[in-house]
Every structure is written in structure tokens, then in C-alpha cells.
DOBASE-89673 format. One line per field, with one value per residue: residue in one letter; x, z, y of N, C-alpha, C, O in turn. Coordinates in nm, 3 decimals, decimal comma, m for minus. Layout:
BEGIN
r <- A/...
n_px <- X/...
n_pz <- Z/...
n_py <- Y/...
ca_px <- X/...
ca_pz <- Z/...
ca_py <- Y/...
c_px <- X/...
c_pz <- Z/...
c_py <- Y/...
o_px <- X/...
o_pz <- Z/...
o_py <- Y/...
***
This chain:
BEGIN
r <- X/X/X/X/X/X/X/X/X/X/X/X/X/X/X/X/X/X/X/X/X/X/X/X/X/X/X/X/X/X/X/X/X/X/X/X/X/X/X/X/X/X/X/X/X/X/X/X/X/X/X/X/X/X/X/X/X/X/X/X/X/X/X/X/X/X/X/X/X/X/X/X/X/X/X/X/X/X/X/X/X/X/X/X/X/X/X/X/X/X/X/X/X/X/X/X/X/X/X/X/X/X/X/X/X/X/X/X/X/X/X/X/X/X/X/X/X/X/X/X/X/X/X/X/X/X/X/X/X/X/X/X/X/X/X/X/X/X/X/X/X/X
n_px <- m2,260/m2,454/m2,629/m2,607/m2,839/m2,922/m3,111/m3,194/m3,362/m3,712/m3,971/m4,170/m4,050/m3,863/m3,520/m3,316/m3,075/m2,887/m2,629/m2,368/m2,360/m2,017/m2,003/m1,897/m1,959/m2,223/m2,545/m2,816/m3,163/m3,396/m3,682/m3,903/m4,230/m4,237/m4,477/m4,663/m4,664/m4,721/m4,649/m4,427/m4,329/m4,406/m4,273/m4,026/m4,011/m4,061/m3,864/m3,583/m3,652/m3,691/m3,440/m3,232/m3,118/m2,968/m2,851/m2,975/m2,896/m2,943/m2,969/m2,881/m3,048/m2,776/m2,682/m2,479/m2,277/m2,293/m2,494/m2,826/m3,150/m3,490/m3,539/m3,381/m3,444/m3,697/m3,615/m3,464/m3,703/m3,828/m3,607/m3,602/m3,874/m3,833/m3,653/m3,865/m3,983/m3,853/m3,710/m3,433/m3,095/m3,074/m2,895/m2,837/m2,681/m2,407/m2,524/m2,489/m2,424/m2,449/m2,708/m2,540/m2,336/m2,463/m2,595/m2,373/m2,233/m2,496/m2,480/m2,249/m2,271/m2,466/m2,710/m3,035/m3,190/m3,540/m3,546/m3,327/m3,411/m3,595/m3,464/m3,262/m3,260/m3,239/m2,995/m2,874/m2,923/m2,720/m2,490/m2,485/m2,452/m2,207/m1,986/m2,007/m1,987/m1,721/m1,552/m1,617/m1,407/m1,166/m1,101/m1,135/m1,319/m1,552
n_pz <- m6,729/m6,438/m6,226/m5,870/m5,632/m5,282/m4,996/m4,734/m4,489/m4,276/m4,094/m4,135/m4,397/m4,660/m4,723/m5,082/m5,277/m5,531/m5,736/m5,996/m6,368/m6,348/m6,118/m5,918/m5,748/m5,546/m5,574/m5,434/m5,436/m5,339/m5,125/m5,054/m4,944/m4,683/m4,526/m4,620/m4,738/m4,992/m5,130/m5,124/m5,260/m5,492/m5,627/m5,587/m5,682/m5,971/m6,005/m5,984/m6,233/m6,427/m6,353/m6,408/m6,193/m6,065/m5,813/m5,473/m5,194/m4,810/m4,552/m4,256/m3,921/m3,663/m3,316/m3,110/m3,060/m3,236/m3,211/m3,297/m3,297/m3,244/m3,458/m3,636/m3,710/m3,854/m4,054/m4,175/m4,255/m4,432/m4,632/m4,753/m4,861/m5,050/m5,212/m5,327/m5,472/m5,630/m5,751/m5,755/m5,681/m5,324/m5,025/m4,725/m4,501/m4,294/m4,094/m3,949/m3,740/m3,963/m4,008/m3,828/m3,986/m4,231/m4,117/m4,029/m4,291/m4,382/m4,256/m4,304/m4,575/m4,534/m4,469/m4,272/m3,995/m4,095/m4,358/m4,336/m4,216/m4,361/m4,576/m4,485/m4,473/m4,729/m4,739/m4,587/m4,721/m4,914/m4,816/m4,692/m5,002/m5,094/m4,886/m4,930/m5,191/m5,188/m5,043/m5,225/m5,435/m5,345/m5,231/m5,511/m5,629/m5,931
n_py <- m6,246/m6,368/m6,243/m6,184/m6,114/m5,986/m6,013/m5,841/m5,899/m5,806/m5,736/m5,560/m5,418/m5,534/m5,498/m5,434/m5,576/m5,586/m5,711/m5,569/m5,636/m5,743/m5,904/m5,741/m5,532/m5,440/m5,300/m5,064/m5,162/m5,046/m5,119/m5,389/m5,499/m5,639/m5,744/m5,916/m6,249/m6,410/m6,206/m6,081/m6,308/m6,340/m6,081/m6,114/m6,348/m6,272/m6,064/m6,222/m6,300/m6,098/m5,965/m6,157/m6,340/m6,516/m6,622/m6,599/m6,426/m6,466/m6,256/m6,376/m6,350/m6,363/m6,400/m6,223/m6,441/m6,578/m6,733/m6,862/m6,747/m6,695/m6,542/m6,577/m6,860/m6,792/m6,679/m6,869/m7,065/m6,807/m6,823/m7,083/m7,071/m6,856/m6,976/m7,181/m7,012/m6,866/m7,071/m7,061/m7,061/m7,022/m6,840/m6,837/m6,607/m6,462/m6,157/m6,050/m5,709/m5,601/m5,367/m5,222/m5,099/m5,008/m4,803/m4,611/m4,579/m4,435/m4,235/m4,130/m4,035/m3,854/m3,861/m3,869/m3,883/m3,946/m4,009/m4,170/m4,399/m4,511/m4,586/m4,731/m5,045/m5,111/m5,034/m5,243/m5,415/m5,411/m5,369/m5,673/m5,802/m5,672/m5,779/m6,012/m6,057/m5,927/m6,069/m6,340/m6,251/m6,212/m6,484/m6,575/m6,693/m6,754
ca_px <- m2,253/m2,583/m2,646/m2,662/m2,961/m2,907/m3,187/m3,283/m3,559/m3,760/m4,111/m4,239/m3,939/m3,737/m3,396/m3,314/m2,919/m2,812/m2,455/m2,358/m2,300/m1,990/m2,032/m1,801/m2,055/m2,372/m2,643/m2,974/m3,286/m3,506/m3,767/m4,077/m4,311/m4,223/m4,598/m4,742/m4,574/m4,748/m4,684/m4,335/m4,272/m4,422/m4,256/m3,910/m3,972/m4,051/m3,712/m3,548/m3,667/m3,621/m3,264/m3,137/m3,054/m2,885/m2,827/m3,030/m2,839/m3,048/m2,928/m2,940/m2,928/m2,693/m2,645/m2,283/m2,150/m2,327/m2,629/m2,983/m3,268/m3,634/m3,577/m3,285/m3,536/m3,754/m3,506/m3,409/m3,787/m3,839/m3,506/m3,673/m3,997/m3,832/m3,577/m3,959/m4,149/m3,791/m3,655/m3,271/m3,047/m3,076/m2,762/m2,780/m2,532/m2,418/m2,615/m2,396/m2,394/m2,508/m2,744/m2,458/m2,249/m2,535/m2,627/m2,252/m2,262/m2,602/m2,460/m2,120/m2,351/m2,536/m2,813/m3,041/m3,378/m3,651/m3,492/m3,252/m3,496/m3,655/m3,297/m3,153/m3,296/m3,176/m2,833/m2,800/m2,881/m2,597/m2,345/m2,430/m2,466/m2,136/m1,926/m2,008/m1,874/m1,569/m1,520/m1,579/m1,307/m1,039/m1,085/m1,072/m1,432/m1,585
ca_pz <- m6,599/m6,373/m6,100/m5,739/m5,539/m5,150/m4,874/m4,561/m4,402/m4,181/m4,050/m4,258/m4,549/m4,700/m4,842/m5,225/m5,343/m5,667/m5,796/m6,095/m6,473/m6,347/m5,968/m5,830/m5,702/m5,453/m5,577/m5,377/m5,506/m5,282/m5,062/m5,087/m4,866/m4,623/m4,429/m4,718/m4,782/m5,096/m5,271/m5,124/m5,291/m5,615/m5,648/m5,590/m5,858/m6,103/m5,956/m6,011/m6,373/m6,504/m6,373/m6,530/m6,097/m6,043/m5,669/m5,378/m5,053/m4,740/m4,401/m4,096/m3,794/m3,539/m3,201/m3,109/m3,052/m3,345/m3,174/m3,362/m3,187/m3,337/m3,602/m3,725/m3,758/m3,933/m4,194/m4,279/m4,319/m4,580/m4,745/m4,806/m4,964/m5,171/m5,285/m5,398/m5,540/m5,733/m5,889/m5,776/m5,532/m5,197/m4,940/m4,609/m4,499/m4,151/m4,149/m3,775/m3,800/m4,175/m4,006/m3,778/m4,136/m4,316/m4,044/m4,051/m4,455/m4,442/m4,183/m4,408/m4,678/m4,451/m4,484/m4,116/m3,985/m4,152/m4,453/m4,306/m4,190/m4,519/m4,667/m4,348/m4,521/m4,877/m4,763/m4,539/m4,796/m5,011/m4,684/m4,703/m5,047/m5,111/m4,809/m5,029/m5,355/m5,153/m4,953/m5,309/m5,515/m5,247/m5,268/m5,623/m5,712/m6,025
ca_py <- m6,308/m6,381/m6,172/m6,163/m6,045/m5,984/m5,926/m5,752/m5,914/m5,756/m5,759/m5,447/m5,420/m5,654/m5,472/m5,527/m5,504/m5,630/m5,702/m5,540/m5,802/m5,832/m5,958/m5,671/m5,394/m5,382/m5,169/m5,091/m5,181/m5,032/m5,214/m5,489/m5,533/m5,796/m5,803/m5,992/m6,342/m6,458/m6,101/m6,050/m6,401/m6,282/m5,981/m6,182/m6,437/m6,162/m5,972/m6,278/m6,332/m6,004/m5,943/m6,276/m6,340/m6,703/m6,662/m6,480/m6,421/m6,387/m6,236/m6,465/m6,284/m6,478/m6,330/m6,165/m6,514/m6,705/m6,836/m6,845/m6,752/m6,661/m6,426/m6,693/m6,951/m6,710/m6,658/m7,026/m7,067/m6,785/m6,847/m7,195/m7,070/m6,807/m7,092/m7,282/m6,933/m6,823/m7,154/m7,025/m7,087/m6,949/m6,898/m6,777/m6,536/m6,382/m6,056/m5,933/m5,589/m5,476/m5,295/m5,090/m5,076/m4,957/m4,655/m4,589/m4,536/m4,334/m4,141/m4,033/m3,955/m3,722/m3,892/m3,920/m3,925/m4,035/m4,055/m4,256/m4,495/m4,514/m4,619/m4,854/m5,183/m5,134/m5,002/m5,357/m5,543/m5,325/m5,434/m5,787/m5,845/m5,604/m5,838/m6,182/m6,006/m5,910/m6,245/m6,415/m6,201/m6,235/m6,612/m6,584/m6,778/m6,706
c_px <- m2,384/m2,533/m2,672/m2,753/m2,922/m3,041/m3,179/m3,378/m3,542/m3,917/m4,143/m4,177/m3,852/m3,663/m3,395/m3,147/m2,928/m2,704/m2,493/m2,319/m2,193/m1,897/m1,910/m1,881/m2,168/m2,412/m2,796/m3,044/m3,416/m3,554/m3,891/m4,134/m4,311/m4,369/m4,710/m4,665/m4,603/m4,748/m4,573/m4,294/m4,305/m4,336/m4,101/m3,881/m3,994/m3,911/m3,603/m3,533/m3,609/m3,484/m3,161/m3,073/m3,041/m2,898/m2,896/m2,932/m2,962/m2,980/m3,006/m2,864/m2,898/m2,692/m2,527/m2,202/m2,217/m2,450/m2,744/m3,072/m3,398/m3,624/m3,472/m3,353/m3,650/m3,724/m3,528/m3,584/m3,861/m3,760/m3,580/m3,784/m3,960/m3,729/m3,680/m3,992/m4,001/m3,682/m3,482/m3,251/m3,044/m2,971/m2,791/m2,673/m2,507/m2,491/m2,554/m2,351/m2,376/m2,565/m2,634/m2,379/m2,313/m2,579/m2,505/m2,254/m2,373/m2,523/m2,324/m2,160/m2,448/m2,655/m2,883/m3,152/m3,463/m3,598/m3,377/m3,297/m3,556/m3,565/m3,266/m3,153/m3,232/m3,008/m2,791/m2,784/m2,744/m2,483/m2,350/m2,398/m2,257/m1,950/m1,909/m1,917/m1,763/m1,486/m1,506/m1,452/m1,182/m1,028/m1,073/m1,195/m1,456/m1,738
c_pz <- m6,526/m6,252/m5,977/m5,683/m5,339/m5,104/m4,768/m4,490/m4,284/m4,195/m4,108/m4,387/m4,553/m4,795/m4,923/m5,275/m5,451/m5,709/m5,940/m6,188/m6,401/m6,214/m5,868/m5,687/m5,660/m5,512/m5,508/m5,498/m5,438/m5,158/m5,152/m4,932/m4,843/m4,517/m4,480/m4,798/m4,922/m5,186/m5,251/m5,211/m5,450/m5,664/m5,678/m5,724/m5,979/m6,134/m6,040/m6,189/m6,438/m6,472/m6,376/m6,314/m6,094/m5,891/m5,578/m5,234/m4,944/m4,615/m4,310/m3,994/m3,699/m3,446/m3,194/m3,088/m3,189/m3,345/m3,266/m3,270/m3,327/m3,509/m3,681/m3,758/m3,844/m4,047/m4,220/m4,339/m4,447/m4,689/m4,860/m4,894/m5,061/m5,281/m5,426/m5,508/m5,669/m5,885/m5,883/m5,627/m5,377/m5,076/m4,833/m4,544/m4,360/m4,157/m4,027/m3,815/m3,886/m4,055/m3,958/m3,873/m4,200/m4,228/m4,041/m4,218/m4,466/m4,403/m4,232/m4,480/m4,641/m4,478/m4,303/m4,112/m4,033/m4,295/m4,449/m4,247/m4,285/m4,577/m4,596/m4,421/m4,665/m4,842/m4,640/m4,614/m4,887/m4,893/m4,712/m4,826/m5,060/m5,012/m4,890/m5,109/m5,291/m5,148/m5,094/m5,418/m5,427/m5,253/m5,397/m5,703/m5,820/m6,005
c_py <- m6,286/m6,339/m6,223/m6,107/m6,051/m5,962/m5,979/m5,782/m5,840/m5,727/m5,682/m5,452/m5,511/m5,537/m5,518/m5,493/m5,598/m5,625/m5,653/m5,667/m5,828/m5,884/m5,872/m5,589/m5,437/m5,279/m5,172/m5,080/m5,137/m5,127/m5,287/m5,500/m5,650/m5,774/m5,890/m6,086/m6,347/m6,339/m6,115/m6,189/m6,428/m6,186/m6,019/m6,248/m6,366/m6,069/m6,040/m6,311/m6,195/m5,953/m6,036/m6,271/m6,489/m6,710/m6,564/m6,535/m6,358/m6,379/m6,337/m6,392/m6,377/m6,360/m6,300/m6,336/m6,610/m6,781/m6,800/m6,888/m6,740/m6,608/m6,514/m6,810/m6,913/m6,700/m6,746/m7,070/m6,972/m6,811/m7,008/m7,156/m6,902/m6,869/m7,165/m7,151/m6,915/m6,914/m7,168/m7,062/m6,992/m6,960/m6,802/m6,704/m6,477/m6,233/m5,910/m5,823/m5,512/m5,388/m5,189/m5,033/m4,967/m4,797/m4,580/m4,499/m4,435/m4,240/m4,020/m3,987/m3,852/m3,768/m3,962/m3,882/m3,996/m4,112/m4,173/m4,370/m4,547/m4,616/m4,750/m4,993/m5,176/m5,152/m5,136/m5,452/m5,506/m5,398/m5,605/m5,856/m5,800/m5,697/m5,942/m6,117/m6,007/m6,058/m6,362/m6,377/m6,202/m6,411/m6,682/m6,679/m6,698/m6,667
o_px <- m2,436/m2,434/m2,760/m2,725/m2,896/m3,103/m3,166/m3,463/m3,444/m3,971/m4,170/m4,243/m3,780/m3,710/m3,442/m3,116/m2,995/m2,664/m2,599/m2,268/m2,206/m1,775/m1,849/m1,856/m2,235/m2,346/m2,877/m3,020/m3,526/m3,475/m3,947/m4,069/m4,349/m4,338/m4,812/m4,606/m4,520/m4,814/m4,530/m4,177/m4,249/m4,315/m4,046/m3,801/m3,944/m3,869/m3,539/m3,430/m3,498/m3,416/m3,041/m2,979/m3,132/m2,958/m2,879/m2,910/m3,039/m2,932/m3,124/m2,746/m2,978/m2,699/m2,452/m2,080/m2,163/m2,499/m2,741/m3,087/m3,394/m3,677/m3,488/m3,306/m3,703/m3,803/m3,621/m3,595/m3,928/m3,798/m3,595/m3,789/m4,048/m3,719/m3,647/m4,025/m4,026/m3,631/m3,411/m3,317/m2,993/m2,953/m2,767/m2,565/m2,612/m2,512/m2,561/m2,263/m2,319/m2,478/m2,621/m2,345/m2,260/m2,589/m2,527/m2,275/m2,358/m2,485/m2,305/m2,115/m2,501/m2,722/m2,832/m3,217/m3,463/m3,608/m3,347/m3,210/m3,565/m3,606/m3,248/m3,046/m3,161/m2,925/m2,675/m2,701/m2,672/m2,402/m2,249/m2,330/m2,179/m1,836/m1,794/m1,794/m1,685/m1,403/m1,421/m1,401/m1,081/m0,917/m1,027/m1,175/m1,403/m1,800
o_pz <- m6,550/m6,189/m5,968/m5,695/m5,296/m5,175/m4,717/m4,436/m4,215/m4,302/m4,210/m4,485/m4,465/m4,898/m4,927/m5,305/m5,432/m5,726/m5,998/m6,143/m6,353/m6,204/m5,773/m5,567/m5,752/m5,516/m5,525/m5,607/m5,472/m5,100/m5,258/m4,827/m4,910/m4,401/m4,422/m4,900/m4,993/m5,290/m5,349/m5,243/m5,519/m5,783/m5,776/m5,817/m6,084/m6,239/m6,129/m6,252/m6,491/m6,561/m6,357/m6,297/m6,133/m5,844/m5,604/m5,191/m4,960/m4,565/m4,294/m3,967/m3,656/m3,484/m3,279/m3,100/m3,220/m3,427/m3,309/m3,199/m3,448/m3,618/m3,803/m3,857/m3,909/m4,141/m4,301/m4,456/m4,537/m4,806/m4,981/m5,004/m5,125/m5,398/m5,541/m5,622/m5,786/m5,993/m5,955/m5,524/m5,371/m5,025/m4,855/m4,537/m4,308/m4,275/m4,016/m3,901/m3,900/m3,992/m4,021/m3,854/m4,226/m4,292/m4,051/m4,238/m4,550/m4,485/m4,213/m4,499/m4,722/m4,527/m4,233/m4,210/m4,013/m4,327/m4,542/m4,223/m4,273/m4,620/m4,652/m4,429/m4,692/m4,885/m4,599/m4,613/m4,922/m4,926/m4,747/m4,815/m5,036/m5,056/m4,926/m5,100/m5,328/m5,215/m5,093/m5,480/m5,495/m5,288/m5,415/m5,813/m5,829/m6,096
o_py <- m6,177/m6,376/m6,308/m5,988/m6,164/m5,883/m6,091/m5,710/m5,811/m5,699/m5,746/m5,488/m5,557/m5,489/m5,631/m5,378/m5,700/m5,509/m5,676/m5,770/m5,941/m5,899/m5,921/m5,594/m5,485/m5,175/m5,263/m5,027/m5,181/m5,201/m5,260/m5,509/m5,746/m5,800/m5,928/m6,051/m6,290/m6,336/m6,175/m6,167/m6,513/m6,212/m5,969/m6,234/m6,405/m6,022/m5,985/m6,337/m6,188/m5,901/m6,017/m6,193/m6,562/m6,807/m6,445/m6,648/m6,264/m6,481/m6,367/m6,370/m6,460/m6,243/m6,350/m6,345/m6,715/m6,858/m6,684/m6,988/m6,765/m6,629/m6,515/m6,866/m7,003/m6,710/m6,755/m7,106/m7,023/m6,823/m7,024/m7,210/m6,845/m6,832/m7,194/m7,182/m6,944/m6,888/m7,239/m7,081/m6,880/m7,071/m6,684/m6,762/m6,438/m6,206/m5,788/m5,810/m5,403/m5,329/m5,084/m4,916/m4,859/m4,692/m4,460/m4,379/m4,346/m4,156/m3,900/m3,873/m3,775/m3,678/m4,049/m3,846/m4,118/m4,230/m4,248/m4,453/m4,670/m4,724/m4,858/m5,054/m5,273/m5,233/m5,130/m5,542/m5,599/m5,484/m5,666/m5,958/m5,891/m5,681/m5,970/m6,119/m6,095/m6,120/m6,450/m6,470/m6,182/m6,452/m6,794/m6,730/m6,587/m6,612
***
């Protein structure tokens, strides 16, 4: 089964989660360097190739009622040019409150400070990618 990829954008790091073969499980992948388009969009389509990934999910942040402002128009324009650099499909996803999820989760694992700043971006993309999987196995897709 072909993998999922999730991310985290954000102006310095882009989060990396990965579904396990067989599309149950979120795993982090670390960060990339989101301050450099034309590498972060290298580094993807190589991501992409070597973990056999079919689908990338990308957080759109909406405001508490749904609205898109800046950083939501931000998104739909990289989702678009890592749609061109990776060849795969690209899906937009609500992104409302990974991060408070993901500080939640460090924070049970005792994980805080710096280190927990370090982490924040992987472990949102782990929330949103980890929400899809759910949302798709309760509906019963393949």
C-alpha cells in the first residue's frame, strides 16, 4: 500500500509525518527547511520518491470559524508547487489546532522547552496526518 506524507508548514520548518504500509499510523519524520523554496521542494520530491508516497496532505490554517486569511493563501500556493516539483497528489486539510494537540502530546511525554520546540512541527504534522488516517478508517475508504 502507498503511503501518506503529512506537513507542517511554517516559515522556518516544515513538519514531516508519514503513515505506516498499511495507512493506520502517523510517524514523524522530522523537519525541512521551509526558508528555502526550491530546496524544500527538492527535498520533498526525493521524500516522495523514496517512500513509494502517493498522497501529500498539507495543513491549511483556517481561523476559529473557517475563514482564510494570509498564511491560508500561503498554503494553497505551496500545496500547488509541491503538487508540480512531486508529481502526486496534494490535499489540503484543516490544520485548527494540531499545533495545541501536538503541545498537548509533547507535554504527556514530558517532553518541554527547547526540545519541545524542536519537536512542535513534526508532532503537528503526526496530529494532522494521524486525524486523516482516522477520519479515513471510520468511513471505511481504502
Amino acid at each position: 500500500m502507498a503511503k501518506t506524507c503529512a506537513l507542517d508548514l511554517g516559515a522556518v520548518r516544515v513538519g514531516v509525518a508519514i503513515s505506516d504500509d498499511m495507512g493506520m499510523l502517523a510517524h514523524p519524520r522530522g523537519t525541512l527547511d521551509g526558508r528555502d523554496r526550491p530546496s524544500l521542494l527538492r527535498s520533498l520530491a526525493a521524500l516522495v520518491k523514496q517512500e513509494e508516497i502517493n498522497h501529500v496532505l498539507v495543513g491549511l490554517p483556517l481561523d476559529m470559524k473557517g475563514g482564510e486569511g494570509e498564511a491560508a493563501r500561503k498554503a494553497r500556493l505551496l500545496a500547488q508547487e509541491i503538487a508540480d516539483a512531486t508529481r502526486t497528489t496534494v490535499e489540503l486539510v484543516d490544520e485548527r489546532l494540531s499545533t495545541v494537540q501536538a503541545r498537548r502530546a509533547l507535554g504527556a511525554a514530558e517532553v518541554h522547552g527547547k526540545k519541545a520546540r524542536a519537536h512542535i512541527d513534526e508532532a503537528s504534522a503526526v496530529v494532522i496526518l494521524q486525524a486523516w488516517l482516522d477520519a479515513r478508517s471510520h468511513r471505511g475508504d481504502e
